[in-house]
C-alpha positions, 0 to 999 in steps of 0.5 A: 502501411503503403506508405513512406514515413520511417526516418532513414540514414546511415549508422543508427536511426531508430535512436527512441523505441517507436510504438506503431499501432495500426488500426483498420479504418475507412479513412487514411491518417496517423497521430502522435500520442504527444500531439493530441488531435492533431491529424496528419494526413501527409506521411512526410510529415509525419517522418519529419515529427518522428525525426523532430520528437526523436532530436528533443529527447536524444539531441542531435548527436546520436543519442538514445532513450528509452522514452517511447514515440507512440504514432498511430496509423488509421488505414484502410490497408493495414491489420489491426497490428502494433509493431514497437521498432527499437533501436540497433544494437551498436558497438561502439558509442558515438556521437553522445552515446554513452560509454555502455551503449550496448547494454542499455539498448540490450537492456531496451530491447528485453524490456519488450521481447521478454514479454510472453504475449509476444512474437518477434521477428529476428531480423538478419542481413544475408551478407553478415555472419547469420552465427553472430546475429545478435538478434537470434541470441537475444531471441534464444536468451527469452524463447528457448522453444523457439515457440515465439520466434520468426527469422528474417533474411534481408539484404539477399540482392547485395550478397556477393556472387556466386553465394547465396543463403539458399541453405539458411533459407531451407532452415538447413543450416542455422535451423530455427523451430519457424524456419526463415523466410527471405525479403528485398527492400527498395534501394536507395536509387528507388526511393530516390526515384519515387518507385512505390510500394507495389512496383518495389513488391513486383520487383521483389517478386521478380527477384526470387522468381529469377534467382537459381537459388531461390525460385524453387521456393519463391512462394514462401519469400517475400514480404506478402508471404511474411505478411501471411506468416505473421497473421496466421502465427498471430492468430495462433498465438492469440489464442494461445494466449488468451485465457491466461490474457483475460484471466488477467483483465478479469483480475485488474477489472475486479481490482478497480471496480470497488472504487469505480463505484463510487464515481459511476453515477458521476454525472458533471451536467447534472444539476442536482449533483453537488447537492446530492454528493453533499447529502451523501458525504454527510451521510457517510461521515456520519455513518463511519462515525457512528461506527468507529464509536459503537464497534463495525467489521468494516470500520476495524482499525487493525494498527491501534487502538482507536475510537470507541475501543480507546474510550472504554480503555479511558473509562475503565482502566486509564480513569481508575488508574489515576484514581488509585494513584491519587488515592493510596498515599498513605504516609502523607494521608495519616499526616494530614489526619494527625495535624487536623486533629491537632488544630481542631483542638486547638489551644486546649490539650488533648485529653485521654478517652475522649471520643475522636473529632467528627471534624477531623474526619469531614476536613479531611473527606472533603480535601481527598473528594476535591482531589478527585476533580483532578482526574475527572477532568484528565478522562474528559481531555483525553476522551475529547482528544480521541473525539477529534481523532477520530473525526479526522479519520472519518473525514478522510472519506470527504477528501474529494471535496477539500473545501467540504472536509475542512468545513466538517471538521471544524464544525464538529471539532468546535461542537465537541469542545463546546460539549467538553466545556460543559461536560467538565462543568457538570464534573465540578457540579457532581464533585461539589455535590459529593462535598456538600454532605458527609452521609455517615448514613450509608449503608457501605459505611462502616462506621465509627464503632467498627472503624477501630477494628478494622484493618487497615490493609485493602482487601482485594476483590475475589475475583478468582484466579482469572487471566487478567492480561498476557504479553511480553515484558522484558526483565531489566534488571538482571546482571550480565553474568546471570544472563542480562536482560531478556525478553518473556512472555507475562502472564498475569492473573488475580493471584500471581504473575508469571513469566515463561519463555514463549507465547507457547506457555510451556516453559514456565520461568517464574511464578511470583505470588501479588500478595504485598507487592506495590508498583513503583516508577524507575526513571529511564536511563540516558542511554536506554530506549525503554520505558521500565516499572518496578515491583517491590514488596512492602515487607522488605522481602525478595521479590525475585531470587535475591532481588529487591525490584523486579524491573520490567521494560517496555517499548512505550510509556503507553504500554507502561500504563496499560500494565499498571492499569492491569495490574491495578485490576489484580490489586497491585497499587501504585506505591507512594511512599515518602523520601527518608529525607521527607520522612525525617523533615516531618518527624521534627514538626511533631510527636505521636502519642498513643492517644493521638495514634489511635485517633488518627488510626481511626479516622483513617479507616473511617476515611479509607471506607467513605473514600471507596463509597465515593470512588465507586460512584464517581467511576459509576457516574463520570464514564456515564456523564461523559458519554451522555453530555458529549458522546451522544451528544456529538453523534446527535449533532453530527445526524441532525444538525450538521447539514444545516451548518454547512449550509449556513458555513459557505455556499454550496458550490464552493462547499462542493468545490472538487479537487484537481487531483481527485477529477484526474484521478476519477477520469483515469480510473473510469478511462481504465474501467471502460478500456478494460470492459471494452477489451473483455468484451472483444476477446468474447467475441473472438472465434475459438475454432481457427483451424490451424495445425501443430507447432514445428518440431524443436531443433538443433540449437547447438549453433547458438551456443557456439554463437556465444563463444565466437568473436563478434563481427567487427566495425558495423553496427547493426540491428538484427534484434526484435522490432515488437508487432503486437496484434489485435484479433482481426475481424473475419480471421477463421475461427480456431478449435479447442482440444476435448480438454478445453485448452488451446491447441498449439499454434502452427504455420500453414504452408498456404494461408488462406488470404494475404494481408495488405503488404508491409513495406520495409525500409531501405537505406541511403545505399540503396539496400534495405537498411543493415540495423532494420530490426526485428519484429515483436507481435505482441497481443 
């Protein structure tokens, strides 16, 4: 940078990762990412606010964190660099570091050199054991190649005489695949003496022009000779990189782009926005409502039944369902019979041959017809409530506009009561229309003549032998030494029930024939998670084997349901028998003759013909009733009207109101779209063609194993690990050439690069020596 600003002292500095970027410009100046705005023009200053920023997150006492500074540092004489500078790997703690000290400044480190877009500097000072650098090790540990890794040799002026590193330096006894290359830093009397970077570099410069042992190769030392390294290596390593970097670009890119559209016509100083995003949220609400109601392929919910598909299972299973239930009580029914039979003749005694009372008939139709409101009116509840559902899930879309959703959803949730309101009224006008007149008439009515042939058993449909349903069930009720409960897979057709062991339908368990079965409830246990049903036969046989149930488990109640709704469809009812206790309380209020027996026979089967006549047009006429005076008309509503009530509601721009949340949220994601436009669009601009030469060959290696093994150096605490430097491409660098295959040719590092780049000052300690925990340096893309 050419200039001074980096905390110095003894022990370690460096207590918070710096993130430095260099960016070229025409003007001089530096910014911190945790003060906006602020420019500093003064470098001084600029080393006080790293020391400042440092103190307030670490303390005063040599504390640590992983916490980033982020500076930025415009300059006309810098390359478009981003060094990160970490901290010194120490031994021992002090101060308030904290007991395992090493490892998380070890953990800190790896978190940047690990990266493979990375080059790092391994830094070493020349008066320390070179086998235990820690930054080699390091090094070695996340680039085994060597393909990533430049070593560093500081401190070469305080080595003591008659010794120097010329071995080290000529790669010849520690080699490493990029070699090393050696630097002299200001002393602490310089700094003092305010020498400047330029003087410090001429008397480096000096220093290996007249050292015996490093004048034969004082053109590949220094820091300008570093400099060149690293711009021709990054360079390199860039366009090693940068087809595995813009594959990753491209793929983030098309990971947010199907958000960004929504906010890329966000234009805040347009006048007509608010109006124009409320015309297109309704629209929209609008559109998804309709959707999730017909059936889309983009509106499919696939973690449960929901929408329209959850009212056609009201409609043409859960209401059917709750019909039979009511239906088929038998026992109670042919009571109900005997006693209005018994009233209607009233004081007078009931005489043999005489026809049966009409009246009995029509008092007892209309009492089962009146109890068919019951279920009517459920399948509205149940309908509204999936209504308001999925309302609530197509207002999802309008969370941008919290002030908008809530109104929305009011609106439509109170329509669609009102709509309920009336819907259950024309159910009550269609039942009482169904009571009001009896037509014996009709042309399914069986009549009075055949009603005493007739008998009374339900003939089931013939609908073949087709699957009705298939899925698992669990057989509950099988004792622990038969094997206990287990799980299988059901099959269920128009003629029989079957279990195998798989979903593979290959072993088949059982085959149990539907002719004379009833489901019947079992209450839950107290200690058991499932929901069960039973199925018995009405002649007292063995359902199963020796069983008298076949009890069946499920997860849900709402799973429960749905199988006795298929089950319904096979012809399998609901059994509503009587307690023996109800049985025997009954039996004492009266006594059947054969007369009375027959009458009642007969009117049950007249009653049983007229109810299946009633049951077929009000399962006909409530799904149509339902969705004509509340679905369709919600869905008109919600098209035609409900933009005029929201403007009627509230004021357009409280309406339009936007959440804090979704403004930050909308900033962020376009912020990182455009950087990511931005930064393909720069990586197309780089040249291809920089000519450059093959990597070195591996090396010998074996030392850093021998490294591991031996004792550390004791009683200092240096900092020979990577500084990170990442690189932007730099304008004007010579082009690079692909191979015939299109691929990258590996990197190298020329002998004699073709320009220097501005010097890079490294910083010095208060002994005057360039500093021991100074570390290495990480270029990263």
């Amino acid at each position: 940078v050419s200039r001074d600003f980096l905390p110095r002292g003894s022990g370690i500095v460096t207590r918070r990762p710096l993130v430095l970027q260099l960016i070229t410009a025409k003007t001089e100046y530096a910014e911190f990412l945790h003060c906006k705005g602020k420019k500093f023009t003064d470098f001084d200053e600029v080393r006080q606010e790293i020391e400042v920023e440092t103190d307030r997150v670490t303390g005063m006492n040599k504390g640590i964190s992983s916490v980033p500074i982020n500076l930025r540092i415009y300059s006309p004489h810098v390359l478009s660099l981003t060094l990160i500078d970490l901290p010194g790997i120490t031994k021992v703690p002090v101060g308030d570091q904290p007991p395992d000290i090493e490892q998380q400044i070890r953990d800190m480190i790896m978190q940047f050199i690990s990266r493979e877009n990375c080059l790092i500097l391994a830094v070493t000072p020349a008066n320390t054991d070179l086998a235990n650098s820690d930054a080699l090790k390091l090094a070695k540990e996340v680039d085994p190649q060597g393909l990533r890794t430049i070593g560093v040799i500081t401190k070469l002026d305080l080595m003591d005489e008659g010794t120097d590193a010329r071995e080290v330096l000529e790669n010849k006894l520690l080699p490493l695949r990029r070699g090393y290359i050696g630097v002299v830093n200001r002393s602490q009397k310089d700094i003092d003496g305010k020498k400047d970077i330029k003087a410090a570099l001429l008397a480096e410069r000096k220093f290996f022009l007249s050292h015996p042992s490093y004048r034969h190769m004082a053109d590949r030392m220094g820091t300008p000779y570093l400099q060149k390294v690293l711009n021709q290596q990054l360079t390199n390593h860039i366009r090693d990189t940068l087809p595995a970097f813009r594959s990753k670009l491209q793929s983030q890119l098309l990971s947010i782009e199907h958000e960004v559209e929504v906010y890329k016509n966000f234009r805040p100083e347009d006048p007509t926005r608010k109006t124009k995003a409320l015309l297109q949220m309704v629209q929209q609400f609008s559109v998804d409502f309709e959707k999730r109601i017909e059936g889309s392929g983009d509106q499919v919910d696939t973690l449960e039944l929901s929408g329209g598909a959850k009212i056609n299972r009201i409609f043409h299973e859960r209401f059917p369902f709750e019909l039979v239930k009511m239906e088929f009580n038998e026992k109670e029914l042919r009571r109900e019979i005997s006693y209005a039979i018994k009233n209607i003749h009233g004081i007078r005694q009931v005489l043999p041959g005489l026809f049966t009372p009409d009246m009995a008939f029509e008092a007892i139709v209309k009492k089962q017809i009146v109890k068919l409101k019951g279920p009517c009116l459920k399948s509205v509840d149940l309908v509204m409530q999936e209504l308001i559902n999925t309302v609530k899930k197509c207002t999802k879309k309008l969370a941008t506009y919290p002030r908008l959703c809530e109104e929305t959803e009011r609106i439509v949730a109170g329509y669609i009561r009102e709509r309920e309101e009336k819907t259950k009224d024309q159910m009550l006008l269609l039942i009482d229309i169904q009571v009001s007149y009896i037509n014996t008439n009709h042309e399914d009515f069986i009549g009075f003549a055949n009603a005493q042939q007739r008998s009374s058993q339900v003939n089931k449909s013939a609908v073949g032998n087709q699957v009705i349903r298939k899925g698992w069930l669990t057989i509950n009720n099988i004792g622990i030494m038969k094997g206990g409960s287990k799980e299988y897979w059901f099959v269920l057709t128009a003629e029989s029930l079957s279990w195998y062991k798989d979903d593979e339908e290959k072993e088949k368990k059982y085959m149990l024939p539907l002719d004379n079965l009833k489901v019947r409830d079992v209450e839950k246990s107290f200690m058991s998670s499932k929901h069960i049903f039973a199925l018995f036969n009405t002649e007292q046989r063995n359902v199963y084997k020796d069983y008298r149930f076949l009890e069946l488990a499920c997860d849900s109640q709402e799973e429960v349901d749905s199988w006795k709704a298929s089950l319904l469809r096979a012809g399998v009812y609901p059994d509503k028998s009587s307690t023996e206790t109800e049985e025997n309380g009954q039996a004492d209020n009266f006594s059947m003759d054969p007369q009375l027996e027959r009458q009642v026979e007969t009117i049950r089967n007249l009653v049983d013909s007229y109810m299946s006549i009633i049951n077929k047009c009000i399962r006909d006429l409530i799904p149509k009733t339902i969705m004509h005076l509340m679905i369709n008309n919600v869905k008109e509503f919600i098209n035609a009207e409900l933009l005029a009530h929201l403007y009627s509601s509230e004021d357009q721009n409280t309406l339009m109101e936007e959440s804090a949340e979704q403004a930050q949220r909308r900033d962020e994601t376009l912020r990182v779209y455009q950087a990511l436009r931005e930064a393909l669009a720069i990586i197309g601009d780089i040249s291809t063609s920089t000519v450059s030469t093959p990597a070195p060959p591996p090396v010998d290696d074996s030392w850093l194993q021998q490294a591991r093994s031996s004792p550390p150096s004791s009683g200092t605490q240096n900092n020979p690990f990577p500084a990170p430097l990442q690189l932007q491409p730099q304008k004007g660098a010579p082009p690079v050439p692909l191979r015939p295959d299109g691929h990258a040719a590996p990197p190298q590092v020329p002998s004699r690069p073709s320009r220097a780049p501005p010097s890079v000052p490294r910083r010095a300690d208060a002994d005057g020596s360039s500093r021991p925990d100074s570390p290495p340096l990480l270029l990263e893309l």
